[in-house]
N, C-alpha and C positions, 0 to 999 in steps of 0.2 A: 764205431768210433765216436766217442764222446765230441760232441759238436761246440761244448765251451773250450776242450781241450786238446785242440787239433795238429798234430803232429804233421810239418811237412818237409821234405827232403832233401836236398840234390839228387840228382844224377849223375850227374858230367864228372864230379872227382875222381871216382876211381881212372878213367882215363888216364891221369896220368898221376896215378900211382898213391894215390892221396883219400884220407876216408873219406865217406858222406858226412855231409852237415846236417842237422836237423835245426829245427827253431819250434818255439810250441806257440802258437796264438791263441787265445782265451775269447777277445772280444768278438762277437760277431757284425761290429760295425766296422773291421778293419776292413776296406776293399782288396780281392783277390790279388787286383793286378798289382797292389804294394808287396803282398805277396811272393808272387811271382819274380818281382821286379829284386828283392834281395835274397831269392835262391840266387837267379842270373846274377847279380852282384859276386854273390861268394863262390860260383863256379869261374866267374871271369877271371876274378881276384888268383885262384888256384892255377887257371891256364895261363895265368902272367908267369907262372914259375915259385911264386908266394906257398909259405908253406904255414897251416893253421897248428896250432903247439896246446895241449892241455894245460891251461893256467896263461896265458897271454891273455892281451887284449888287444881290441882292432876298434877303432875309431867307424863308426856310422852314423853321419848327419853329426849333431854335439854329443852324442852318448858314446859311450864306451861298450863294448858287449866283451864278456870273457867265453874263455872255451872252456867246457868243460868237457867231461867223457860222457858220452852216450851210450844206449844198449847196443851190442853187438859189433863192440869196435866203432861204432858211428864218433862224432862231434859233436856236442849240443850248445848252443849260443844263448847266451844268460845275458840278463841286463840287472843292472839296478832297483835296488826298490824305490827310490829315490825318497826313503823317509829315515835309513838307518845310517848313524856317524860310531864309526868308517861306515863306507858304503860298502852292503851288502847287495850280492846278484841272488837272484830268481830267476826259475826256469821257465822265463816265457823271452817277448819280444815286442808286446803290447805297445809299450810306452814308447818304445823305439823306433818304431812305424809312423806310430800317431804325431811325435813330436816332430819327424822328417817332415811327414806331410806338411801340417802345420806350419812349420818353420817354411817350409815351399810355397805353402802357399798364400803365406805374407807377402814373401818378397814377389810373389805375380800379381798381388792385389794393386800394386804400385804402377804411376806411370811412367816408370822409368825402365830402360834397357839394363838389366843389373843381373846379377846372379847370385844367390847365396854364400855368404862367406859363415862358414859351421864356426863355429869355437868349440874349444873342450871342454866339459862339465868341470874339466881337474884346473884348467886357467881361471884367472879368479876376475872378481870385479869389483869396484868401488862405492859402496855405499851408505846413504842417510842413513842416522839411526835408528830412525822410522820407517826402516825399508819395508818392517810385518806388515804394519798394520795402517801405512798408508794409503788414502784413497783417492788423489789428486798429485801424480806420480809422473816424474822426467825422465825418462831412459834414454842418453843419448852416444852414442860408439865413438870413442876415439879409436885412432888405425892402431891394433893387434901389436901389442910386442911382447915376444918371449911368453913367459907364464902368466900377462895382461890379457884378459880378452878385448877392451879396449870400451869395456861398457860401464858407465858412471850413470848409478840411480839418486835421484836428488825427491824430496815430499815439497813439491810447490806450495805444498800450507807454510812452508818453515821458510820462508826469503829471509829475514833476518838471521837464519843459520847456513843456507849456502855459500857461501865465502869462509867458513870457519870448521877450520880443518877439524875441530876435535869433535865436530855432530857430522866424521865420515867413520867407516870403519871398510877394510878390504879382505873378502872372506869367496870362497869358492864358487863358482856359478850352480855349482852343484847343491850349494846349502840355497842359494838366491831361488832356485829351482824349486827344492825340496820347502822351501818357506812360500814362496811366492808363485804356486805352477802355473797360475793365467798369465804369468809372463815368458814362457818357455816360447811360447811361439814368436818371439819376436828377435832371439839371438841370434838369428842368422844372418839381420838386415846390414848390408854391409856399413862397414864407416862413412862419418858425416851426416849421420843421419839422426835423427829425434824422434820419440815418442813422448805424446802427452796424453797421457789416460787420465780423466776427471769423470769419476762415479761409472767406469765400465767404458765408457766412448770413448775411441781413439782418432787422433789427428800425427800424421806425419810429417814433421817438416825438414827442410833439408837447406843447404848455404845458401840459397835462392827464396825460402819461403817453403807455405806449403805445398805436401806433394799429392797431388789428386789423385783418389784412388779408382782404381778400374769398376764402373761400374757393373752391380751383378758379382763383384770379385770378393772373397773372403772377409777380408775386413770391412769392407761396404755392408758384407749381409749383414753383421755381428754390429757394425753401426744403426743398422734402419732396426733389426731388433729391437738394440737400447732404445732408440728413441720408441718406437711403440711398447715401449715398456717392460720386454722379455726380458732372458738371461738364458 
């Protein structure tokens, strides 16, 4: 079996009554147990009584995965490419892993007792006009509503234009994503919360001030990097 293109299974569906799912992983930096961990997902999902449909989709962490048909009657779970408008899926799961994790493991760099709140690539968010190609950047979550994810991106070089509605525009997390992917990992953080990224380094701050990050914890490593100079 081709080790960049590794096909892995369910078990547990047919049980009750239902095909195997497959997912295909490419990267060999994804860890097994993430793996593992969304077979178990989609076998749980199945024994809740849920039924998996060729051409649906199902919500995992902020991604979306569609079904598609697999060999031999199976299921296969496709993601986005996250670079085509409309959005087209691919037969892997890569991106879908890496952005769970990621997005997980934001919200544990934090010192706070909180849990991950996902949004949907398809809800949208509020942003500068210089959301491309700015490098000293606010991301702060207002609380989720409806087809809001609740996230407003602002370019701290522009003060004289945040207050003036016509240097905002509101377009889908999924384009913010697909324009800006070193900020994927940060949409999960729940409401009330801030980001300020200036040249790669990030600070957290929250109603209270800032939020001190766990040391040794993800966003701590990716801070002491920046400062020693990395990427």
């Amino acid at each position: 079996m081709d080790a960049m293109k590794t096909i892995h299974s369910t078990t547990g569906c047919k049980r009750f009554d239902h095909p195997e799912c497959e997912i295909r992983v490419s990267s060999p930096a994804i860890p097994e147990v993430d793996i593992v961990w969304l077979l178990g997902f989609i076998e749980s999902y199945i024994a809740s009584g849920a039924r998996l449909h060729i051409g649906e989709t199902m919500q995992i962490g902020w991604m979306l995965v569609r079904i598609e048909e697999g060999p031999a009657g199976a299921l296969r779970l496709t993601e986005p490419d996250m670079k085509s408008f409309p959005v087209h899926f691919i037969d892997s799961v890569d991106r879908t892993l890496v952005h769970l994790r990621n997005q997980n493991d934001v919200v544990r760099s934090l010192s706070l007792t909180t849990d991950p709140h996902f949004p949907s690539l398809r809800q949208s968010a509020v942003l500068h006009v210089n959301y491309k190609h700015a490098t000293s950047v606010a991301m702060k979550r207002e609380v989720a509503e409806g087809l809001s994810s609740g996230w407003v991106i602002t370019d701290m070089e522009d003060s004289a234009g945040l207050r003036d509605p016509a240097r905002f525009l509101t377009t889908s997390l999924y384009q913010l994503g697909a324009d800006r992917p070193e900020l994927i990992k940060f949409f999960a953080l729940p409401p009330m919360l801030e980001v300020m990224i200036n040249n790669g380094r990030m600070r957290v701050c929250g109603p209270t001030g800032e939020v001190p990050l766990v040391p040794g914890s993800y966003l701590s490593e990716l801070n002491r990097r920046m400062n020693q100079g990395g990427r």
